[in-house]
MDAnalysis code that builds the backbone (N, CA, C; Angstrom):
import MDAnalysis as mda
import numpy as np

u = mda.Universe.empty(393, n_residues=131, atom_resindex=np.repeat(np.arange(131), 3), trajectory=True)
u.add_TopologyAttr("name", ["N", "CA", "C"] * 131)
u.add_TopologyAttr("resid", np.arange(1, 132))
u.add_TopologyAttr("resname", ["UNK", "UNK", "UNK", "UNK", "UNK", "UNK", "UNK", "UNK", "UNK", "UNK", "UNK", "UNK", "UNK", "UNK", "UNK", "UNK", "UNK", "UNK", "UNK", "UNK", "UNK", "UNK", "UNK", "UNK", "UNK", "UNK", "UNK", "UNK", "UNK", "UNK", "UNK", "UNK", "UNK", "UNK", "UNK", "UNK", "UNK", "UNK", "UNK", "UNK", "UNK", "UNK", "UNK", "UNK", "UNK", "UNK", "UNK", "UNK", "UNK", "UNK", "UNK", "UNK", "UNK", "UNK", "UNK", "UNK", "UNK", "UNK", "UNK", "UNK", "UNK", "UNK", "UNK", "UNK", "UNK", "UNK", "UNK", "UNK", "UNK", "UNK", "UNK", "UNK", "UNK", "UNK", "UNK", "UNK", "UNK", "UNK", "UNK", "UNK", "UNK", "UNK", "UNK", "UNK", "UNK", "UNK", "UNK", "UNK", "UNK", "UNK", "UNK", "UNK", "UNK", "UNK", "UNK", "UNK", "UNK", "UNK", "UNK", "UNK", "UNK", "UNK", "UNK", "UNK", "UNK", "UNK", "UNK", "UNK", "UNK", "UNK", "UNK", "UNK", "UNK", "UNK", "UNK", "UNK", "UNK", "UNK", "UNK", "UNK", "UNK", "UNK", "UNK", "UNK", "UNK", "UNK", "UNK", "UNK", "UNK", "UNK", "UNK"])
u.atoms.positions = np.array([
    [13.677, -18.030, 25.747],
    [13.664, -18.901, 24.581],
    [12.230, -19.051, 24.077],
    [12.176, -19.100, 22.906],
    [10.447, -18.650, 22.436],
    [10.343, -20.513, 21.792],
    [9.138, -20.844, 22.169],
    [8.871, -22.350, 22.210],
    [8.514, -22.648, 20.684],
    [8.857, -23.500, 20.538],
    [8.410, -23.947, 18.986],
    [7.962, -25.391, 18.910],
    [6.601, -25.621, 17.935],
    [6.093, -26.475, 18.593],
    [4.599, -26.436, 16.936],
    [3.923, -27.410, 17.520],
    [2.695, -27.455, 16.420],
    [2.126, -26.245, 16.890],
    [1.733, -25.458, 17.482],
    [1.000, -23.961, 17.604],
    [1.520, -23.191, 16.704],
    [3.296, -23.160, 16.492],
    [3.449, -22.258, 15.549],
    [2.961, -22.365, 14.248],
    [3.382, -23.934, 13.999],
    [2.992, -24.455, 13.087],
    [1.372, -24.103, 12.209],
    [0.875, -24.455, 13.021],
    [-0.854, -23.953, 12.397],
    [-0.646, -22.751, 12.137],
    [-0.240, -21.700, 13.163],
    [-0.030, -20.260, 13.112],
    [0.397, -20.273, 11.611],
    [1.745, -20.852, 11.154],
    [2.128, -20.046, 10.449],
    [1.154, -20.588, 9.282],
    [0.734, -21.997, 8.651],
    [0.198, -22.467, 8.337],
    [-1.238, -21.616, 7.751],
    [-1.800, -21.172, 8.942],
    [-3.145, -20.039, 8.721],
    [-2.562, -19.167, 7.981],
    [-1.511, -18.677, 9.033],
    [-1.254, -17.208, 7.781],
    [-0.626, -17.530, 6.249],
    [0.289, -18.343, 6.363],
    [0.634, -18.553, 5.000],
    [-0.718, -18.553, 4.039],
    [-1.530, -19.449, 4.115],
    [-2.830, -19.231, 3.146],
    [-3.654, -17.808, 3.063],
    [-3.614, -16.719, 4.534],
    [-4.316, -16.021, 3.806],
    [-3.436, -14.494, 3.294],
    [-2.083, -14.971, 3.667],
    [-1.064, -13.361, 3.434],
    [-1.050, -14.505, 1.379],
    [-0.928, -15.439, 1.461],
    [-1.139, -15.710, 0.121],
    [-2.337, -14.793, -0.796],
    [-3.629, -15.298, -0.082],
    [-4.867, -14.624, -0.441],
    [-4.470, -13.238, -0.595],
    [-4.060, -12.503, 0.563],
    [-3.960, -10.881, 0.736],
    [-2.921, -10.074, -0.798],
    [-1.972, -11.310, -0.810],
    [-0.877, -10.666, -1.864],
    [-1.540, -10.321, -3.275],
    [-2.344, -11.360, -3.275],
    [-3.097, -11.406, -4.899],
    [-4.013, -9.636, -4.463],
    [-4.941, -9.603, -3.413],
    [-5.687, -8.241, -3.249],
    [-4.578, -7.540, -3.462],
    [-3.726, -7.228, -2.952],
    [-2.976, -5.881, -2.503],
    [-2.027, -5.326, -3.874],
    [-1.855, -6.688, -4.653],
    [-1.115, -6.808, -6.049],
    [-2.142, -6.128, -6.704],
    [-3.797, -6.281, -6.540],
    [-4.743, -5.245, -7.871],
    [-4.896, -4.308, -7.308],
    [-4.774, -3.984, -6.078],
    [-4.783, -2.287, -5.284],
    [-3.432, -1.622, -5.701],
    [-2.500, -2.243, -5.658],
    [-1.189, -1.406, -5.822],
    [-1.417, -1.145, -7.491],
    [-1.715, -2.037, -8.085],
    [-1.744, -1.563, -9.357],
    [-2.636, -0.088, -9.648],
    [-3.337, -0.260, -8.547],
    [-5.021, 1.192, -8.749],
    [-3.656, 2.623, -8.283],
    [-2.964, 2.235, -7.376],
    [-1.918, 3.197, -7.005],
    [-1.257, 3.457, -7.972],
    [-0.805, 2.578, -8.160],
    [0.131, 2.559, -9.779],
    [-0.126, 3.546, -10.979],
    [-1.518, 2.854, -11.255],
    [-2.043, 4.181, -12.156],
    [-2.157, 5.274, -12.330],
    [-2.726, 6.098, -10.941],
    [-3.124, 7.249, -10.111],
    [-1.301, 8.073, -10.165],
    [-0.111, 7.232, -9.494],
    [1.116, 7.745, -9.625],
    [1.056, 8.294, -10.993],
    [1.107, 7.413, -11.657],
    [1.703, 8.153, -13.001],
    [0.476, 8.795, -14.027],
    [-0.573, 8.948, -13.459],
    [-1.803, 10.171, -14.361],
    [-1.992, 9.445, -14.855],
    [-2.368, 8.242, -14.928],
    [-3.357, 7.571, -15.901],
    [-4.676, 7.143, -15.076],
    [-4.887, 7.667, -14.218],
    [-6.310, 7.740, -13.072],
    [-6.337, 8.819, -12.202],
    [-7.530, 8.884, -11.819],
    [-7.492, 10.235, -10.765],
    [-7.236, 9.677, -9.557],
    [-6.006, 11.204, -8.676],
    [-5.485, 10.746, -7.622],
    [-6.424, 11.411, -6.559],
    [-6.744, 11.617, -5.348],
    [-7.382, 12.239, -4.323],
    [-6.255, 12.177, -3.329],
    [-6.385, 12.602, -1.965],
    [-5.906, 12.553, -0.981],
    [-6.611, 11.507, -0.356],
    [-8.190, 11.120, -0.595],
    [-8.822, 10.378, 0.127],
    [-7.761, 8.615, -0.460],
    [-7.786, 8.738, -1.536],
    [-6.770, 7.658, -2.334],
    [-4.912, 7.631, -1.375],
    [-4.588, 8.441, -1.524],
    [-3.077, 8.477, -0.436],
    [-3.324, 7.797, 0.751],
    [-4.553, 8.740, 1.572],
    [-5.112, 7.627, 2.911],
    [-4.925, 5.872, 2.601],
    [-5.835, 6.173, 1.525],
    [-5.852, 4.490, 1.397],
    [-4.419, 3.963, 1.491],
    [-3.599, 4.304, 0.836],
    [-2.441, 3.861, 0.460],
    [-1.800, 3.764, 1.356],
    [-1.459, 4.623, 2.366],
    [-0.670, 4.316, 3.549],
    [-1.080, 3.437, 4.318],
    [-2.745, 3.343, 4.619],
    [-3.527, 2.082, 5.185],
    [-2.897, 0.929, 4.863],
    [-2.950, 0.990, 3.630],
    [-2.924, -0.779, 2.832],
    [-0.992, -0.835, 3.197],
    [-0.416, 0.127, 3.100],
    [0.885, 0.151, 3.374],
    [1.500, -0.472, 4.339],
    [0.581, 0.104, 6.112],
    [1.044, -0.110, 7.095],
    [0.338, -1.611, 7.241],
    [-0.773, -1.951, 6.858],
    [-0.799, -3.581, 6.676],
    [0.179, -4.269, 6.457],
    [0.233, -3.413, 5.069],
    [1.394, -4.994, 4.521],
    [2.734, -4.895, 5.656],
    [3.059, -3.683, 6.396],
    [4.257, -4.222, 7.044],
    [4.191, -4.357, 8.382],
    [2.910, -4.931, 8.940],
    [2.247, -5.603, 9.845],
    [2.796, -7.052, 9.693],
    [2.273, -7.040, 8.223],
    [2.261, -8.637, 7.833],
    [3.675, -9.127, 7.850],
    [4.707, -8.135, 7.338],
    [5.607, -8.353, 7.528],
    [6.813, -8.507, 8.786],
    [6.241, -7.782, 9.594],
    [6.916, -8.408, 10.892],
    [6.108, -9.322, 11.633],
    [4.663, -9.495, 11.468],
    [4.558, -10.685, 11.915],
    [4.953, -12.291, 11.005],
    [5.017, -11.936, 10.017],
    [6.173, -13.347, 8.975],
    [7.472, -13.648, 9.652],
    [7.969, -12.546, 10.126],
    [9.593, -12.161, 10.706],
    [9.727, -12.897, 11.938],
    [8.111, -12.949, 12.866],
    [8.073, -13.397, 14.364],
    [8.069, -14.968, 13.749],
    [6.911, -15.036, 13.001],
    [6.847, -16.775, 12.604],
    [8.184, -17.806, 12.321],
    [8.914, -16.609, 11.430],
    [10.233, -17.285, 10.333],
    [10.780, -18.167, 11.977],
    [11.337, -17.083, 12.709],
    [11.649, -17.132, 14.001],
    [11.393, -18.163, 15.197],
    [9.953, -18.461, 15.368],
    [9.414, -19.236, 15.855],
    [9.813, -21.267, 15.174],
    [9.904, -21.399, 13.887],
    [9.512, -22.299, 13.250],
    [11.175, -22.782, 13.436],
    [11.588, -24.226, 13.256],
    [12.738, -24.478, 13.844],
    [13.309, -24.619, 12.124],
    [14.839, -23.950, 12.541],
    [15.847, -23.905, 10.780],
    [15.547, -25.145, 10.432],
    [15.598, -25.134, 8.693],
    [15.099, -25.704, 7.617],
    [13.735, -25.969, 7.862],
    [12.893, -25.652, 8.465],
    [11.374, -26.087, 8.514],
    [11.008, -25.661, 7.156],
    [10.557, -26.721, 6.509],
    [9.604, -26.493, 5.026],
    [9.074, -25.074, 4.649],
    [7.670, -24.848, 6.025],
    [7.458, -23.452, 5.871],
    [7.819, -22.260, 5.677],
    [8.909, -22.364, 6.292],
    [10.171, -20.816, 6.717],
    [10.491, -20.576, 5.035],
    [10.583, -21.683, 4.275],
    [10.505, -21.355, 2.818],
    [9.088, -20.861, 2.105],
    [7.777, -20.692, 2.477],
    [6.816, -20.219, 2.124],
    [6.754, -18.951, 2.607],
    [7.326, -18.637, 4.131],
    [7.498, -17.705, 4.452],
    [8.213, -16.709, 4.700],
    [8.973, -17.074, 3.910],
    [10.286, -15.992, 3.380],
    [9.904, -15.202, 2.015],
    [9.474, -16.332, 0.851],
    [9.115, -15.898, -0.140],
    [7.756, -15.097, -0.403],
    [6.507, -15.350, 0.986],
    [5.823, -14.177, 1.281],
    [6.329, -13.222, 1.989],
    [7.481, -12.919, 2.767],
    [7.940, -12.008, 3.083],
    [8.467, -11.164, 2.221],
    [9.305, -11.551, 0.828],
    [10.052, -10.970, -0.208],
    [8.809, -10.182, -1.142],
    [7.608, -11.025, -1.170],
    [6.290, -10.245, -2.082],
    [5.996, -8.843, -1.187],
    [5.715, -9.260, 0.044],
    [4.938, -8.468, 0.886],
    [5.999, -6.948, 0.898],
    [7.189, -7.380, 0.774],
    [8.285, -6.441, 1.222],
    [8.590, -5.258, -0.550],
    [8.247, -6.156, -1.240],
    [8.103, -5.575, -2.827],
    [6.954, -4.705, -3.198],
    [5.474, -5.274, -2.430],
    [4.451, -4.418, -2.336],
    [4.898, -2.986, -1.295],
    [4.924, -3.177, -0.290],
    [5.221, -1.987, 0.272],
    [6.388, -0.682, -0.318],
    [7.511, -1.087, -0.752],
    [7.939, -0.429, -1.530],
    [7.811, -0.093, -2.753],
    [6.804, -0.380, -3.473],
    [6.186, 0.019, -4.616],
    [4.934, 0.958, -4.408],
    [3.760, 0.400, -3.152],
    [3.082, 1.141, -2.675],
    [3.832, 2.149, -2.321],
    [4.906, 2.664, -1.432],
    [5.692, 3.943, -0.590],
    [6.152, 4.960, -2.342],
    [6.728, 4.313, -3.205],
    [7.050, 4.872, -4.292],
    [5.987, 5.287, -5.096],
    [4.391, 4.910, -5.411],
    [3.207, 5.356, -6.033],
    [2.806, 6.625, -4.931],
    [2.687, 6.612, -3.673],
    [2.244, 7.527, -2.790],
    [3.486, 8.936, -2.696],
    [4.750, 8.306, -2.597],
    [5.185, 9.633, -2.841],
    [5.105, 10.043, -4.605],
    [4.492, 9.739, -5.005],
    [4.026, 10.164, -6.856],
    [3.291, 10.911, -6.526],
    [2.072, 10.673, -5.539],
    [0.941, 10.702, -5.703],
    [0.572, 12.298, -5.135],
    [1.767, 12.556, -3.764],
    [1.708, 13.803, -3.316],
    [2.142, 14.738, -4.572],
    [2.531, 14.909, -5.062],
    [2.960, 16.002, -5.832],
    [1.937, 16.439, -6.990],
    [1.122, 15.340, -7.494],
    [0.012, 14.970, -8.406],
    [-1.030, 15.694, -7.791],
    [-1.363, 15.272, -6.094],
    [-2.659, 16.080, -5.637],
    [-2.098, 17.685, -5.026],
    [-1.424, 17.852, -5.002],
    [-0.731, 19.131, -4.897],
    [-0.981, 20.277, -6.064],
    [-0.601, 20.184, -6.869],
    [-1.021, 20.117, -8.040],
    [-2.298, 20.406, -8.661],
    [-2.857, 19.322, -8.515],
    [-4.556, 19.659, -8.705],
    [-4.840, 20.532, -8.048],
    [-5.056, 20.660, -6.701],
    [-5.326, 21.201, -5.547],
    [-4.934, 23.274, -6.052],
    [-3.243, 23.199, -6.330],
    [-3.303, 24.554, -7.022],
    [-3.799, 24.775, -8.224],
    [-4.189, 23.948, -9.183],
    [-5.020, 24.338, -10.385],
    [-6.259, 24.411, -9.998],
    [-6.879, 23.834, -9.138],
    [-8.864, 24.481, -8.495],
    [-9.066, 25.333, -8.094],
    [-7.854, 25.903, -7.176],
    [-7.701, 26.841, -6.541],
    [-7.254, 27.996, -7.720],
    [-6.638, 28.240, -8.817],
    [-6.431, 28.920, -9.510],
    [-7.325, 29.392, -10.533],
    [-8.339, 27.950, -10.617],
    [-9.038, 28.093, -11.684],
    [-10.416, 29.145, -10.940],
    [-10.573, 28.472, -9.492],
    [-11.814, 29.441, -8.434],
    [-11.173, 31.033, -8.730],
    [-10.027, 31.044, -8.943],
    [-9.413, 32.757, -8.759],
    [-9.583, 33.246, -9.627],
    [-9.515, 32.436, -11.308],
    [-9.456, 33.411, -12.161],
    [-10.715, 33.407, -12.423],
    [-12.050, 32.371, -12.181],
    [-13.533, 32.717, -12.117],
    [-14.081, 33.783, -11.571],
    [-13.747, 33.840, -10.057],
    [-14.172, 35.180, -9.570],
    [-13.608, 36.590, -9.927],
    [-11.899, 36.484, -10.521],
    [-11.821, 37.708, -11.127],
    [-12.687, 38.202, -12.564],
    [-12.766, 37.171, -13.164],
    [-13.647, 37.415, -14.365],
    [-15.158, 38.229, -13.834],
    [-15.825, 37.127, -12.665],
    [-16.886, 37.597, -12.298],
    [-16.779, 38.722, -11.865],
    [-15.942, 39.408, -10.881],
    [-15.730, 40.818, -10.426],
    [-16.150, 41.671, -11.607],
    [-14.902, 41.180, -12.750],
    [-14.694, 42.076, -13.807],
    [-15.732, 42.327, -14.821],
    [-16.836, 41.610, -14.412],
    [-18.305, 41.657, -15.420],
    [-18.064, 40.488, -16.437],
    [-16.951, 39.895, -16.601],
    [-16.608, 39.217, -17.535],
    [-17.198, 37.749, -18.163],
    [-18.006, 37.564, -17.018],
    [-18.752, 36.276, -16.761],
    [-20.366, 36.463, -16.522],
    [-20.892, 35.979, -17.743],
    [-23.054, 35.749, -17.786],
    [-23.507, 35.580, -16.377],
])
């Protein structure tokens, strides 16, 4: 039986204020994803990294909300702050997972146009075709 008690309380208390704080960050990062998905910014692979980073955070955050909800005894006030950061946190990650799989096909992409564009440079150069 997992004890419930004022420890959780603060616990959840702390986190509620800063997965609050975190949602507002992760809401203007997902938007930077956002962009990058659909070509209105440049995507990298070093950018995807990020994304899965910030990804596997948020669903850090989210099973530790899941341990708290848990901990805190039914109808506790909080369990309502922390549900409704669970529902944000759970909306970011699947929006982040949906910009990143955008994002592979975008740097894929690039990746064969540099590579195409290096090929048809050096054939030119072979061919004298190039100062």
């Amino acid at each position: 039986m997992i004890a419930r008690g004022s420890n959780d309380e603060a616990e959840a208390r702390r986190h509620i204020a800063l997965w609050q704080g975190m949602i507002g960050h992760w809401n203007k990062v997902a938007d930077e994803y956002r962009e990058a998905a659909r070509g209105r910014a440049s995507v990298s692979s070093l950018l995807l990294d990020e994304a899965d980073r910030t990804r596997r955070q948020i669903l850090e955050a989210m099973d530790h909300s899941d341990r708290l909800i848990d901990n805190l005894a039914p109808g506790h006030e909080m369990r309502r702050d922390l549900l409704q950061i669970a529902s944000a946190l759970e909306a970011l990650s699947e929006s982040i997972a949906i910009s990143a799989d955008q994002m592979g096909p975008r740097i894929e992409a690039g990746q064969n146009v540099a590579g195409l564009k290096y090929l048809l440079s050096a054939l030119k150069r072979d061919a004298g075709l190039e100062a």
